[in-house]
VOPAGU-2260 file (C-alpha; in pm, 1 decimal, decimal comma):
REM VOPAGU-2260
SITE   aa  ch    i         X         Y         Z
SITE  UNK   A    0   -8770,4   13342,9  -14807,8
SITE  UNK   A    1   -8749,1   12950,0  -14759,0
SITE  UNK   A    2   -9073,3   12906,9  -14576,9
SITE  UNK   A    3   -9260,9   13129,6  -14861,3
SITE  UNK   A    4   -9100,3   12914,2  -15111,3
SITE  UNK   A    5   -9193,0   12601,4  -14947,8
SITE  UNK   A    6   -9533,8   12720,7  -14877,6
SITE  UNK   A    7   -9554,8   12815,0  -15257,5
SITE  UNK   A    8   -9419,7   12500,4  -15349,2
SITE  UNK   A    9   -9707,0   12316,7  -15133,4
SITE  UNK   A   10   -9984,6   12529,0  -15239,5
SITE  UNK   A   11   -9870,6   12478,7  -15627,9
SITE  UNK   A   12   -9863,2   12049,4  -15542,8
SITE  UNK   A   13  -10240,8   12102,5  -15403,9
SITE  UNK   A   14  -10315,4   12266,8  -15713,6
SITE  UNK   A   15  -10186,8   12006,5  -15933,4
SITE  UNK   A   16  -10339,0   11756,5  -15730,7
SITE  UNK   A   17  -10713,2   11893,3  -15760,9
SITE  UNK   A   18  -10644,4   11951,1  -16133,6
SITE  UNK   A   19  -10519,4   11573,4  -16175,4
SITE  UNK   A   20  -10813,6   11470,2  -15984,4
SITE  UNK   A   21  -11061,3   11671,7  -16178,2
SITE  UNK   A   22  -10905,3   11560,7  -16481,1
SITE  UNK   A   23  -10940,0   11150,4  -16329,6
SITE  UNK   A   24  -11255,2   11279,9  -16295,6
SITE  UNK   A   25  -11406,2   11430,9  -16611,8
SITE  UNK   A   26  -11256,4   11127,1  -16768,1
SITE  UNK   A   27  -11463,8   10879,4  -16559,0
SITE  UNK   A   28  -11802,7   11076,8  -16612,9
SITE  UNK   A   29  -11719,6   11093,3  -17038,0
SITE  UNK   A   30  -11639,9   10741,7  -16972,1
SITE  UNK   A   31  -11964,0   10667,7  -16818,1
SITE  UNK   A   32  -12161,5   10863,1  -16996,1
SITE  UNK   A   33  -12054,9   10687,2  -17320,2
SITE  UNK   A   34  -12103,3   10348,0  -17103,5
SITE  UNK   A   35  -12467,5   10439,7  -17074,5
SITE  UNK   A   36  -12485,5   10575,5  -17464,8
SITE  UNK   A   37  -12424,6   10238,4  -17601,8
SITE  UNK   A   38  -12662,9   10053,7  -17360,8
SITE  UNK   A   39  -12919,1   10337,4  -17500,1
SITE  UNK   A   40  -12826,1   10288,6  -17858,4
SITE  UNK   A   41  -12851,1    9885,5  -17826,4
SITE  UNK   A   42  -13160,8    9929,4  -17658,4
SITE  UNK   A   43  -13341,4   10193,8  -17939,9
SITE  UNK   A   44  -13134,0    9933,5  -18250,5
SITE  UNK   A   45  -13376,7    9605,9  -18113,6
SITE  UNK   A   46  -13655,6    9735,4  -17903,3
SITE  UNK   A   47  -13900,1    9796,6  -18199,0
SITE  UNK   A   48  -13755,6    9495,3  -18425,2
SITE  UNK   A   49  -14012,5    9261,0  -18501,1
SITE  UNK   A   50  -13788,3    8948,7  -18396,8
SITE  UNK   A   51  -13755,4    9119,6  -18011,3
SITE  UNK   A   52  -14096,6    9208,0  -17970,4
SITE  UNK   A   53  -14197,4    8846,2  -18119,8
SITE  UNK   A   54  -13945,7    8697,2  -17883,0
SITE  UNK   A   55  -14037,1    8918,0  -17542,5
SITE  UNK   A   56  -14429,9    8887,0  -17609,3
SITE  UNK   A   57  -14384,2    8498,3  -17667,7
SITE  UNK   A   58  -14219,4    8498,9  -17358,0
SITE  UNK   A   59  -14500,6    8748,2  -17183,7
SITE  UNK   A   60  -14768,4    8496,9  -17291,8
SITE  UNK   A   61  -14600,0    8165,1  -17217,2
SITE  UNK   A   62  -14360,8    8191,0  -16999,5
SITE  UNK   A   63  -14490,3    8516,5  -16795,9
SITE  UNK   A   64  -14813,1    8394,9  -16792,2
SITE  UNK   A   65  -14968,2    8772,0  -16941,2
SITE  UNK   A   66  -15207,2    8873,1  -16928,5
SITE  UNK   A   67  -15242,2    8935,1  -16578,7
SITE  UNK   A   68  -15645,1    8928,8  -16489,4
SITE  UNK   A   69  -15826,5    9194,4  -16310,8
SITE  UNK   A   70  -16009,6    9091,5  -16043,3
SITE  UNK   A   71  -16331,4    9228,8  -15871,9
SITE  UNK   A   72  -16292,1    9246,8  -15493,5
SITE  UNK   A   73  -16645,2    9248,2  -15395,9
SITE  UNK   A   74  -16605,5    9072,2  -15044,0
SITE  UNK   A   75  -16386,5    9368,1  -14904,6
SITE  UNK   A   76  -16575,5    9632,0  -15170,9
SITE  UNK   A   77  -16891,1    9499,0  -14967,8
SITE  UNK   A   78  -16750,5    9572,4  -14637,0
SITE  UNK   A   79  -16606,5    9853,8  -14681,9
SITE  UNK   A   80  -16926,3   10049,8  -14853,2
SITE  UNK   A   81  -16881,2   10260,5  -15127,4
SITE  UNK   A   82  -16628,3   10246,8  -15397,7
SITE  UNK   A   83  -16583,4    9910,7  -15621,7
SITE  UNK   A   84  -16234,1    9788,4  -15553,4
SITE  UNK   A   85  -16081,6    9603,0  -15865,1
SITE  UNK   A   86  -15649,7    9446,7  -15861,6
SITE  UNK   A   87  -15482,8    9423,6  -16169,6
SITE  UNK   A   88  -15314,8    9118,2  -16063,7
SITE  UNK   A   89  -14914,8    9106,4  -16099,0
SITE  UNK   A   90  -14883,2    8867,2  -15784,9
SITE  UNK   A   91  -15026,8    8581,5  -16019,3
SITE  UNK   A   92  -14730,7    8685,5  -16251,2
SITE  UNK   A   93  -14444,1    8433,1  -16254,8
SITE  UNK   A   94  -14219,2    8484,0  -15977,3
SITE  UNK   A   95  -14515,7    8644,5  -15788,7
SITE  UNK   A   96  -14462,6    9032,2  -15868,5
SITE  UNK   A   97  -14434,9    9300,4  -16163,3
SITE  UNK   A   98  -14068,1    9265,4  -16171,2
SITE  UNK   A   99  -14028,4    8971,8  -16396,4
SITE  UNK   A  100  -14176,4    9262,2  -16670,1
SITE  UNK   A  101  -13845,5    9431,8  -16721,2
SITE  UNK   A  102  -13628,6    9200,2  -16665,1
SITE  UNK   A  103  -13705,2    8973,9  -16936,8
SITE  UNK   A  104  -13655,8    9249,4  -17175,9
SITE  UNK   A  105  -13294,9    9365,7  -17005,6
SITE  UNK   A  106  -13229,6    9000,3  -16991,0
SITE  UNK   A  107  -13286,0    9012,5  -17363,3
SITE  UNK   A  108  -13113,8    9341,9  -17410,0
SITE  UNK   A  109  -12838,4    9203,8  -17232,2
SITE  UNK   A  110  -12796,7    8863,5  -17422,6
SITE  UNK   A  111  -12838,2    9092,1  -17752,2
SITE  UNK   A  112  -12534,4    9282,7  -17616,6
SITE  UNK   A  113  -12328,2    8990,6  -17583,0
SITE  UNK   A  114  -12310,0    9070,3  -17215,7
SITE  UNK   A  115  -12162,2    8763,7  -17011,6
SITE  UNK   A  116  -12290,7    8886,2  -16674,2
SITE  UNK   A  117  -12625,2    9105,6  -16535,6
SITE  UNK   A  118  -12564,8    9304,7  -16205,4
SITE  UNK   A  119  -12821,1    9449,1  -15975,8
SITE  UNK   A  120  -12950,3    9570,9  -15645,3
SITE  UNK   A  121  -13322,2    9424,8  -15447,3
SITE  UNK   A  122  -13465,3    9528,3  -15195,1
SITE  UNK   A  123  -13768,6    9272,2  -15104,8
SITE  UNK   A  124  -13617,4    9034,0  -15320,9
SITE  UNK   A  125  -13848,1    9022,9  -15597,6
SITE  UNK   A  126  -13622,1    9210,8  -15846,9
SITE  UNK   A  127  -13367,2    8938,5  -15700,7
SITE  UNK   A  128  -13566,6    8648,0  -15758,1
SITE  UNK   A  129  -13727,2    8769,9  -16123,5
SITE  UNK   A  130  -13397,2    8867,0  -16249,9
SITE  UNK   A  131  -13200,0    8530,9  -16166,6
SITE  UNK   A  132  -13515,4    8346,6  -16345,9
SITE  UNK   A  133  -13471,8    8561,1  -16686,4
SITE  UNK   A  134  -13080,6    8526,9  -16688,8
SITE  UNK   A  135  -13102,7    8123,0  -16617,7
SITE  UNK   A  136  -13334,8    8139,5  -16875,2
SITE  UNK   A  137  -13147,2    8330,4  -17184,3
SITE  UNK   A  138  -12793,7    8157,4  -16983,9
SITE  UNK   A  139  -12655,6    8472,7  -16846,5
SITE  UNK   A  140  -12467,3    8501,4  -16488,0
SITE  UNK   A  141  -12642,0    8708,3  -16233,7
SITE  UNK   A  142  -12486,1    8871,9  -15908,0
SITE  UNK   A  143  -12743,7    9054,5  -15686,1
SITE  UNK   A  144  -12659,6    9325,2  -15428,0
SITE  UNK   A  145  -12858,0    9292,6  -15110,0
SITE  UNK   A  146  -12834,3    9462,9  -14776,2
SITE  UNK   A  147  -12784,1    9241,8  -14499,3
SITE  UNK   A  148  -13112,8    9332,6  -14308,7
SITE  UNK   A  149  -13362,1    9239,5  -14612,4
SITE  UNK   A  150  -13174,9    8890,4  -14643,5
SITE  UNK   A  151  -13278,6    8824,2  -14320,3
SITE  UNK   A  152  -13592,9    8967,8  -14345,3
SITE  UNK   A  153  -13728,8    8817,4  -14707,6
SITE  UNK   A  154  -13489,6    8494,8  -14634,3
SITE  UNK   A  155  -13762,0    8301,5  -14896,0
SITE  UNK   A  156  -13651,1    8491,2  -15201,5
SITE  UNK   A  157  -13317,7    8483,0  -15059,1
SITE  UNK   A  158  -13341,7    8094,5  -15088,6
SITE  UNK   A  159  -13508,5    8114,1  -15463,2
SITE  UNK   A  160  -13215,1    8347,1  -15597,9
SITE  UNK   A  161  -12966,6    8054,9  -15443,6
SITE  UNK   A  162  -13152,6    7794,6  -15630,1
SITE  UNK   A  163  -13124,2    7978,2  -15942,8
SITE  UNK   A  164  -12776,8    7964,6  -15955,2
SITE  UNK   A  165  -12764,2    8329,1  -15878,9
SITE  UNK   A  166  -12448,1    8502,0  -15648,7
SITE  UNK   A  167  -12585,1    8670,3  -15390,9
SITE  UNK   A  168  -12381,5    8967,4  -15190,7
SITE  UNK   A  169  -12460,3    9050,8  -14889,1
SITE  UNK   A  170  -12442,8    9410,4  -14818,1
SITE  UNK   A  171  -12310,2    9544,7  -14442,7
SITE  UNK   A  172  -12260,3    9942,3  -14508,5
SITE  UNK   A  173  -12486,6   10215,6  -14422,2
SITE  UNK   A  174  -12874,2   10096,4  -14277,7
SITE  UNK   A  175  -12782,5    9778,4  -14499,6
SITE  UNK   A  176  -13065,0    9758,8  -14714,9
SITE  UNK   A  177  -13151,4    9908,7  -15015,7
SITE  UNK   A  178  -12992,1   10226,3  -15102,5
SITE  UNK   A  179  -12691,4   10084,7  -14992,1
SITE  UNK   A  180  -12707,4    9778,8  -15192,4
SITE  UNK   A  181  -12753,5   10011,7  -15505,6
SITE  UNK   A  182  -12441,6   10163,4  -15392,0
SITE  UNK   A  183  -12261,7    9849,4  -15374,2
SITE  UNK   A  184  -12387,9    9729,7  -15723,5
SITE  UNK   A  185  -12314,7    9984,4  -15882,0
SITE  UNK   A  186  -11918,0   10068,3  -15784,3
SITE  UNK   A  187  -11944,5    9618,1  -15882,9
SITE  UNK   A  188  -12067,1    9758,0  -16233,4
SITE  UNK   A  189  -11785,5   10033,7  -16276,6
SITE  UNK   A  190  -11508,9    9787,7  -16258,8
SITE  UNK   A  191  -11633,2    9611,9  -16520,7
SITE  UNK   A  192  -11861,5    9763,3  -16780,2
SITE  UNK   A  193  -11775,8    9565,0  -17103,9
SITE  UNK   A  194  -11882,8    9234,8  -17029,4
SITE  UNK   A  195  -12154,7    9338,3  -16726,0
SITE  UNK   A  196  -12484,9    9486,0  -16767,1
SITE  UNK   A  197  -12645,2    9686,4  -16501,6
SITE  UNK   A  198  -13036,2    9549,1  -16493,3
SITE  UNK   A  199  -13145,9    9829,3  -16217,7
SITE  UNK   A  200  -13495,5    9739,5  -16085,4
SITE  UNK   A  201  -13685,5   10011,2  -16084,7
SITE  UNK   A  202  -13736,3   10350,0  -16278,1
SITE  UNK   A  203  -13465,7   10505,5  -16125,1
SITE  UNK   A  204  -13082,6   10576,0  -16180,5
SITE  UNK   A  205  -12896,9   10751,7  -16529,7
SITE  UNK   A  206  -13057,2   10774,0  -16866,7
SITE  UNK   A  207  -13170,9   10486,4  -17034,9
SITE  UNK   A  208  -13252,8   10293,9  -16717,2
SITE  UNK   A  209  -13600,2   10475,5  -16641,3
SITE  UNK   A  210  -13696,3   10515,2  -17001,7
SITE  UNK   A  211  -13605,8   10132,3  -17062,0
SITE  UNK   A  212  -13802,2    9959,9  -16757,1
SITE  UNK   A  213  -14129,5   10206,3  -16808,6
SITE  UNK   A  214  -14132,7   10067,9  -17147,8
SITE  UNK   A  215  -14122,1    9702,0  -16993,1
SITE  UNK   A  216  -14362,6    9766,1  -16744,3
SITE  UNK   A  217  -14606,4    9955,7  -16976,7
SITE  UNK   A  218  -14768,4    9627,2  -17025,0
SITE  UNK   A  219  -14935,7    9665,3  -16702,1
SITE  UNK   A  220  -15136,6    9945,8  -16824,7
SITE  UNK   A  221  -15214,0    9823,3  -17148,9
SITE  UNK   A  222  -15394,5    9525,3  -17051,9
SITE  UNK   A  223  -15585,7    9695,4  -16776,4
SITE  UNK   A  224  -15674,1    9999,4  -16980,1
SITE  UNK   A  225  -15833,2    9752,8  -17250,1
SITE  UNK   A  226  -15940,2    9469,6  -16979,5
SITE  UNK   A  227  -16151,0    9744,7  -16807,6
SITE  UNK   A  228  -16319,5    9944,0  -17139,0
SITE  UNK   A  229  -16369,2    9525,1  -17246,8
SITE  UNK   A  230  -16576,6    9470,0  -16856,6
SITE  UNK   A  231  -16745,3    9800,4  -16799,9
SITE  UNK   A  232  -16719,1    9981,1  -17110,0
SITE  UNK   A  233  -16562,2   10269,2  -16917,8
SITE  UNK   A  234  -16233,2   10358,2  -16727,5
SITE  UNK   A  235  -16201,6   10317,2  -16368,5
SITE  UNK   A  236  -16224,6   10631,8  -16188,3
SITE  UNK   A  237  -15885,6   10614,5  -15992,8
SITE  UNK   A  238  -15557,9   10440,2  -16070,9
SITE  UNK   A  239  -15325,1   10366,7  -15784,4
SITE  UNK   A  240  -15022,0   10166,9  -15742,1
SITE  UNK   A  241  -14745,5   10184,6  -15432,4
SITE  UNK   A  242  -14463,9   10403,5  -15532,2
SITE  UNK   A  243  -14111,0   10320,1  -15353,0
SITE  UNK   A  244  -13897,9   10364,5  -15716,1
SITE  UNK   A  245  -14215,9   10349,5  -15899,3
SITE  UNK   A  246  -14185,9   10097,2  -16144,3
SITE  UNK   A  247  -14484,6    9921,9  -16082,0
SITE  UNK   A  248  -14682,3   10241,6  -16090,1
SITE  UNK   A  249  -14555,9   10361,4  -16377,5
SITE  UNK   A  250  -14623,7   10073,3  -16533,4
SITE  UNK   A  251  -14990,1   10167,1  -16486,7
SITE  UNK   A  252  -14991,6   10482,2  -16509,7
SITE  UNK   A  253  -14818,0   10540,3  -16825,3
SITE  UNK   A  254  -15182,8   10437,9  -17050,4
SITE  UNK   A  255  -15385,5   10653,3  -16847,7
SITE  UNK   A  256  -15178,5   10959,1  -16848,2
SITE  UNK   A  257  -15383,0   11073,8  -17115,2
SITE  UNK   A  258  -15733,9   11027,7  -16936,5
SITE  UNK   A  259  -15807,3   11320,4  -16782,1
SITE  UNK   A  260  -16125,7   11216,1  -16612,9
SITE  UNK   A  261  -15897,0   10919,9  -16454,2
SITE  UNK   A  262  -15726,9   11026,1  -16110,7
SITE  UNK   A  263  -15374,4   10871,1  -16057,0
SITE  UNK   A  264  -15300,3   10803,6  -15706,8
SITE  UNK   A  265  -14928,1   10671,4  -15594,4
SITE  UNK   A  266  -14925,1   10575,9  -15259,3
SITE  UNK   A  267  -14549,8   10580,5  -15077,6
SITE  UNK   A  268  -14465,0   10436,2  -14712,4
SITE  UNK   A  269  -14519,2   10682,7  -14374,6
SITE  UNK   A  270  -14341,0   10403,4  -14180,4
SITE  UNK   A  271  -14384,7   10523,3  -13824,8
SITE  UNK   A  272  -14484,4   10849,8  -13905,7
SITE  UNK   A  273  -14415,4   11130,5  -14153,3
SITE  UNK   A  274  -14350,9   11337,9  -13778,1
SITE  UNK   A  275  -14052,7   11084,5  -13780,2
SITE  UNK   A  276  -13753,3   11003,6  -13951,0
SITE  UNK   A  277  -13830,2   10697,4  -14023,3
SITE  UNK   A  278  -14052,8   10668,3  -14322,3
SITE  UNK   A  279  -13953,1   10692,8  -14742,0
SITE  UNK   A  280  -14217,6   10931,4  -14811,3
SITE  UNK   A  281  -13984,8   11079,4  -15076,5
SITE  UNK   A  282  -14258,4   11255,7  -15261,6
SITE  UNK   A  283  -14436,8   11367,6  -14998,6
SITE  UNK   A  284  -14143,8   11533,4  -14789,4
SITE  UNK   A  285  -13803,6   11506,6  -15047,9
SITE  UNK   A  286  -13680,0   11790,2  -15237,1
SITE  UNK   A  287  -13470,3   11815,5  -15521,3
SITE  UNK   A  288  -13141,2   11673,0  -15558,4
SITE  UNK   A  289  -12946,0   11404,7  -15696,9
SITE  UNK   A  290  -12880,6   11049,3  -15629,6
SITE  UNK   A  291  -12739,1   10735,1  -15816,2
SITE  UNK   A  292  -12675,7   10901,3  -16115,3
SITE  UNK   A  293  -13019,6   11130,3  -16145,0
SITE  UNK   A  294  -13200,2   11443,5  -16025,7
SITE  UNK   A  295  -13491,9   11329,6  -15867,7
SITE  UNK   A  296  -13713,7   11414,7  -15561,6
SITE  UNK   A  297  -13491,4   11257,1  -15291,0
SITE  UNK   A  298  -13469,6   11254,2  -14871,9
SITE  UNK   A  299  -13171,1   11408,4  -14815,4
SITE  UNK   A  300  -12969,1   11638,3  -14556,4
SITE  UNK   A  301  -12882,3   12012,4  -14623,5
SITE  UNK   A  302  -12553,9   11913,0  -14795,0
SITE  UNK   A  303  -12721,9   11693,3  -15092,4
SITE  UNK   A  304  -12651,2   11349,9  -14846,5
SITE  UNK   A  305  -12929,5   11095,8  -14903,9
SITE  UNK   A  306  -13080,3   11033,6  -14558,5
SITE  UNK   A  307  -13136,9   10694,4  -14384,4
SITE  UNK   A  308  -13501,7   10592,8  -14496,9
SITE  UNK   A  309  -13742,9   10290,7  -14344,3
SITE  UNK   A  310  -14036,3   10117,1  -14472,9
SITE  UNK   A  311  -14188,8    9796,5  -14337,8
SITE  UNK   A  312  -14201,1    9699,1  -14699,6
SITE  UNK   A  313  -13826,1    9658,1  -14805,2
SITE  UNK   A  314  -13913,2    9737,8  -15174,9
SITE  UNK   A  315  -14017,8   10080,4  -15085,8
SITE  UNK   A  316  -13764,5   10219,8  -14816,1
SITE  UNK   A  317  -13543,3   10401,4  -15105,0
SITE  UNK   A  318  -13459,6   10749,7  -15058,5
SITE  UNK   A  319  -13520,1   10868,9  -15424,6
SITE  UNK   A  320  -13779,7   10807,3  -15664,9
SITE  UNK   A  321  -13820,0   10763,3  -16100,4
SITE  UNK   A  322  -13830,9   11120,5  -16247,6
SITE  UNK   A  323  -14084,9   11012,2  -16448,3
SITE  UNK   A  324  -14303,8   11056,7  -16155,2
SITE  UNK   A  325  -14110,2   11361,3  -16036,6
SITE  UNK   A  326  -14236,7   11527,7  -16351,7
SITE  UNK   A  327  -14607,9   11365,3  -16288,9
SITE  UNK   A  328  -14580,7   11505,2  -15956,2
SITE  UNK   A  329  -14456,1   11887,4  -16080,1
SITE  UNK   A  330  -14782,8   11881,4  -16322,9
SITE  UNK   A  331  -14974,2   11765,3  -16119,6
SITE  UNK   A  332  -15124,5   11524,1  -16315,9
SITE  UNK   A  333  -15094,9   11198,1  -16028,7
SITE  UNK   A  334  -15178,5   11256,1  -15663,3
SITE  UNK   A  335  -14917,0   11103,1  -15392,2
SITE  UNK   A  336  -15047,9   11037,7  -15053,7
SITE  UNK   A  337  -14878,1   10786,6  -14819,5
SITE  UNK   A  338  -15004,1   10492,1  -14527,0
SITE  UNK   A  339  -14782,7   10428,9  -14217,6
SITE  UNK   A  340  -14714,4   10092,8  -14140,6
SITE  UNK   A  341  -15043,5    9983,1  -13926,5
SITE  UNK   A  342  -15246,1   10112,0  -14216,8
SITE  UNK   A  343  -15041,3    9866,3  -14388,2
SITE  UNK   A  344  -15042,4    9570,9  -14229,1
SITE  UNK   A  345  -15402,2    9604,8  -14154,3
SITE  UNK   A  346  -15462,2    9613,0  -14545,4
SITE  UNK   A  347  -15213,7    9306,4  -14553,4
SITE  UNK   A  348  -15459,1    9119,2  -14307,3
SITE  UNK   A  349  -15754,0    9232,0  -14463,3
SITE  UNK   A  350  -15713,4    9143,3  -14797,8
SITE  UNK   A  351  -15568,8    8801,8  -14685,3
SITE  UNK   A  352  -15881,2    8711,1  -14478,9
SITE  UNK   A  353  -16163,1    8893,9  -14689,3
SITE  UNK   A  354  -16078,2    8815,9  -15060,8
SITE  UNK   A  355  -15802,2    8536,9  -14961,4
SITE  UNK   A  356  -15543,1    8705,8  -15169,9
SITE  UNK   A  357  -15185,5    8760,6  -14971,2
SITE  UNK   A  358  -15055,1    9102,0  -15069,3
SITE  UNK   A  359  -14682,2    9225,5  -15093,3
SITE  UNK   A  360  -14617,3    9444,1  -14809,0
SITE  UNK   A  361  -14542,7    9718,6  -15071,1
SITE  UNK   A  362  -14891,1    9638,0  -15270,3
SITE  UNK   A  363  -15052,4    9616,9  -14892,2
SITE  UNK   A  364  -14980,3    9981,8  -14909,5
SITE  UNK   A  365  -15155,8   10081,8  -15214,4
SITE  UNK   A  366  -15484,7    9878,6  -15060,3
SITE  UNK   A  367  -15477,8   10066,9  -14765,4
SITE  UNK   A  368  -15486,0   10406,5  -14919,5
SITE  UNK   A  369  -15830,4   10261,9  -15117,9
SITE  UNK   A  370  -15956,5   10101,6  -14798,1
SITE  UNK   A  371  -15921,7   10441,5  -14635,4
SITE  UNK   A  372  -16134,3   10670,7  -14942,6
SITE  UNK   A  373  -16329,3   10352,7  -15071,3
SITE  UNK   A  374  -16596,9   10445,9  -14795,9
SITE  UNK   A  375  -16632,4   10811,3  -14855,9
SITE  UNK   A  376  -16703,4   10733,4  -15282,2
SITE  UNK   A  377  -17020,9   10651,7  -15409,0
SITE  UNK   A  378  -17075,8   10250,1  -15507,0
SITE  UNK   A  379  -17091,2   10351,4  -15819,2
SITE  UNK   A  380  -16719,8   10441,6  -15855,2
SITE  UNK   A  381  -16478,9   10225,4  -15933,6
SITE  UNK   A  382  -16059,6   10212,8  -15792,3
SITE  UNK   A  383  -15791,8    9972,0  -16020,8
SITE  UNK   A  384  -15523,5    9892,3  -15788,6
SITE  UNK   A  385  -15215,1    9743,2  -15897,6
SITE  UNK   A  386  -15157,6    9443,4  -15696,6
SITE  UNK   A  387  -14809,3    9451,9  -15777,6
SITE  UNK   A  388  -14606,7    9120,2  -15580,4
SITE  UNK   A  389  -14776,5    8829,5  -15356,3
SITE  UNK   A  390  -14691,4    8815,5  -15009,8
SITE  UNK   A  391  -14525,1    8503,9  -14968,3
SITE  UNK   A  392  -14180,7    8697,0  -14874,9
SITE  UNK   A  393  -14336,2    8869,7  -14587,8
SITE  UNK   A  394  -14593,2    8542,1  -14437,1
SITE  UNK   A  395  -14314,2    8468,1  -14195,0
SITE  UNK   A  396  -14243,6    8884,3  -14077,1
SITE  UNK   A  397  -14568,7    8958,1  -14073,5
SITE  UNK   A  398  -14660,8    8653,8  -13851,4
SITE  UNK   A  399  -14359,5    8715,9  -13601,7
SITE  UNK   A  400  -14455,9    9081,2  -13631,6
SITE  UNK   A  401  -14842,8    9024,1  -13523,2
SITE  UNK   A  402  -14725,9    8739,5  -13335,3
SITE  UNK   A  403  -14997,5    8542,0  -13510,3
C-alpha cells in the first residue's frame, strides 16, 4: 500500500511539474509575443511619417550613396553569347552590400524606440559590418553574434565591426556559424528585451522582422524597375538574386511580383552537391517546419531538428529561408534553382577578370546561374542580377582556396 502511495505521490509531482513548466511556458510565449507586438506597433506608428521617410531617404541618398546604378556587363555578355547580362549594383553601396538597406531603418526604428542597445546575428559579416555603421551613426550600442568559423573566415569585416566600436561574440556551439549564431543572439535578446532591439538580418525569424526588412530592402527593386523602363523602355526578362535568407532577393523581387511576363529566379547554394549533406539548398530540398520563431521551408531531420547546412558563401549556409519566398515558391510565381560551389567560384573569377567587378561569394552564386542559361537565350533577352555585396571579405579565401 506504501509503494502505490509513493508511486502515486511521484506520478502526481511529475504532473505538477509539466503543468508548472507549461505554465513557465505559455507565459514566456504571451510574453514574447507581446515583445514582438510593440516592435510591430512602433514600426507601423513611424514608418509612413513624413519626418522618417524624410530622414531614412536623406540618409539613402547621402549617406547610402542610392541609387545604386545598373550596369551593362557586355565583356562577359559578349563571351558568353546570348542573353544581355545587366547588375543592379549593391556592392557600390556603402559598406559594400544590400545590408546597410535595413539596417538604417531598424537603426532608426530602434533610436525611435528609445532602445539603448541593437543585437544581431552575421554570417559573412556584412550584416555585421552595416549594422555597427548605422548604430555609430544614430549613437546606439551594437553586439553581433558570430560563429567562430566565419570570424576566421571573413576576418576583414571582422576587423571593420572592431573599429566601429561594435562587441563582437564569438560563437563555439553547433557547426559555429550562422544558425548557431542566431541561436546565440537571440537567447542574448530574451534576457533583455526592454532596452535591446533585435535588428535580424535577413527576412527571416517572428512577425514583424520579415515584413520590416522587405520593406527596407524594397528599394532595390524600385530603382531597378524604373532604372530599366528609363534605359530600354522595357523590363528585363528575368530577375535573379542569391537566396540564403532572401533579403536581398526580396528586395528585388518585391516590384516585379506583379510582372507577369518577368521570370523571378532565386538562386540558393548546392555546396558540394545536392547528393550531399553539405549544401543549404533549403528550397530546393527543405520541407516544412519551423525554426527561430517561424514556419518556413527549412533542412531539417524527421523530428523538426534543423540540420547542419554548408555553403562556401557564409551568408547563405542557413537552414531556413523568409516565408515571403516560401509563399513565392508555393505559387509558383519565382523559380529556385541552385550552383554548387565550383559553379561559384568560377563566376567569382569570371566576373573579377572579365568586367573587373569582385563579387560576394553569395552574389557569385546568382552570376553563375545566368552564366549557365545566358548562352542558351537569344541576345536579344535581357537578365537583371542583383549584385548584392563586393567581394572584398572573401579576396583572401578565395585566393588560399585557388591557391592563386
Amino acid at each position: 500500500m506504501m509503494k502505490a502511495v509513493s508511486i502515486h505521490f511521484k506520478i502526481r509531482l511529475g504532473y505538477i511539474a509539466l503543468e508548472t513548466y507549461r505554465i513557465l511556458w505559455d507565459l514566456i510565449r504571451v510574453s514574447f509575443i507581446e515583445i514582438m507586438n510593440q516592435i510591430n506597433d512602433a514600426y507601423e506608428e513611424i514608418r509612413n511619417t513624413a519626418a522618417f521617410q524624410d530622414e531614412l531617404n536623406d540618409l539613402y541618398a547621402n549617406y547610402v550613396g542610392r541609387p545604386s546604378p545598373i550596369y551593362h556587363a557586355k565583356n562577359i555578355s559578349k563571351k558568353l553569347g546570348g542573353a544581355q547580362i545587366y547588375l543592379k549594383r549593391e556592392d557600390l553601396n556603402h559598406t559594400g552590400a544590400h545590408k546597410i538597406n535595413h539596417c538604417i531603418g531598424e537603426a532608426l526604428l530602434a533610436k525611435h524606440m528609445g532602445k539603448t542597445k541593437v543585437l544581431a546575428e552575421t554570417g559573412a559579416g556584412q550584416h555585421g559590418v552595416a549594422l555597427a555603421t548605422a548604430c555609430a551613426l544614430v549613437g546606439i550600442d551594437c553586439e553581433i553574434h558570430m560563429g567562430e568559423i566565419d570570424i576566421k573566415k571573413e576576418h576583414p569585416n571582422v576587423t571593420k565591426m572592431k573599429i566601429l566600436g561594435c562587441k563582437i561574440v564569438p560563437v563555439s556551439r553547433g557547426t559555429k556559424t550562422l544558425k548557431d549564431a542566431v541561436d546565440s543572439a537571440f537567447e542574448e535578446y530574451l534576457k533583455d528585451p526592454v532596452t535591446t532591439i533585435y535588428a535580424i538580418g535577413s527576412v527571416v525569424g517572428p512577425h514583424p522582422f520579415p515584413k520590416m526588412v522587405r520593406d527596407f530592402q524594397s528599394v532595390v527593386g524600385k530603382e531597378a524597375r524604373a532604372q530599366f523602363l528609363e534605359t530600354h523602355n522595357k523590363l528585363p526578362d528575368i530577375v535573379m538574386a542569391c537566396v540564403g535568407g532572401g533579403s536581398n532577393a526580396i528586395g528585388l523581387f518585391t516590384e516585379f511580383l506583379p510582372d507577369d511576363a518577368v521570370e523571378l529566379v532565386g538562386v540558393e547554394p548546392a555546396g558540394k552537391g545536392l547528393d550531399t549533406p553539405d549544401h543549404a539548398a533549403t528550397l530546393t530540398l527543405g520541407t516544412k517546419g519551423a525554426i527561430h520563431g517561424f514556419k518556413c521551408y527549412n533542412l531539417q531531420d524527421n523530428e523538426g531538428n534543423p540540420l547542419p547546412v554548408y555553403s562556401i558563401a557564409s551568408g547563405l549556409d542557413y537552414p531556413g529561408v523568409g516565408p515571403q519566398h516560401c509563399l513565392l515558391k508555393d505559387l509558383g510565381r519565382v523559380r529556385y534553382e541552385s550552383v554548387d560551389d565550383k559553379e561559384c567560384l568560377n563566376a567569382f573569377m569570371e566576373l573579377s577578370r572579365v568586367e573587373g567587378i569582385i563579387p560576394a561569394l553569395e552574389s557569385a552564386h546568382a552570376v553563375a546561374y545566368a552564366m549557365k542559361i545566358a548562352p542558351e537565350m537569344g541576345s536579344d533577352k535581357t537578365i537583371l542580377i542583383n549584385l548584392s555585396g563586393r567581394g572584398d571579405k572573401d579576396a583572401d579565401f578565395v585566393a588560399q582556396t585557388l591557391s592563386l
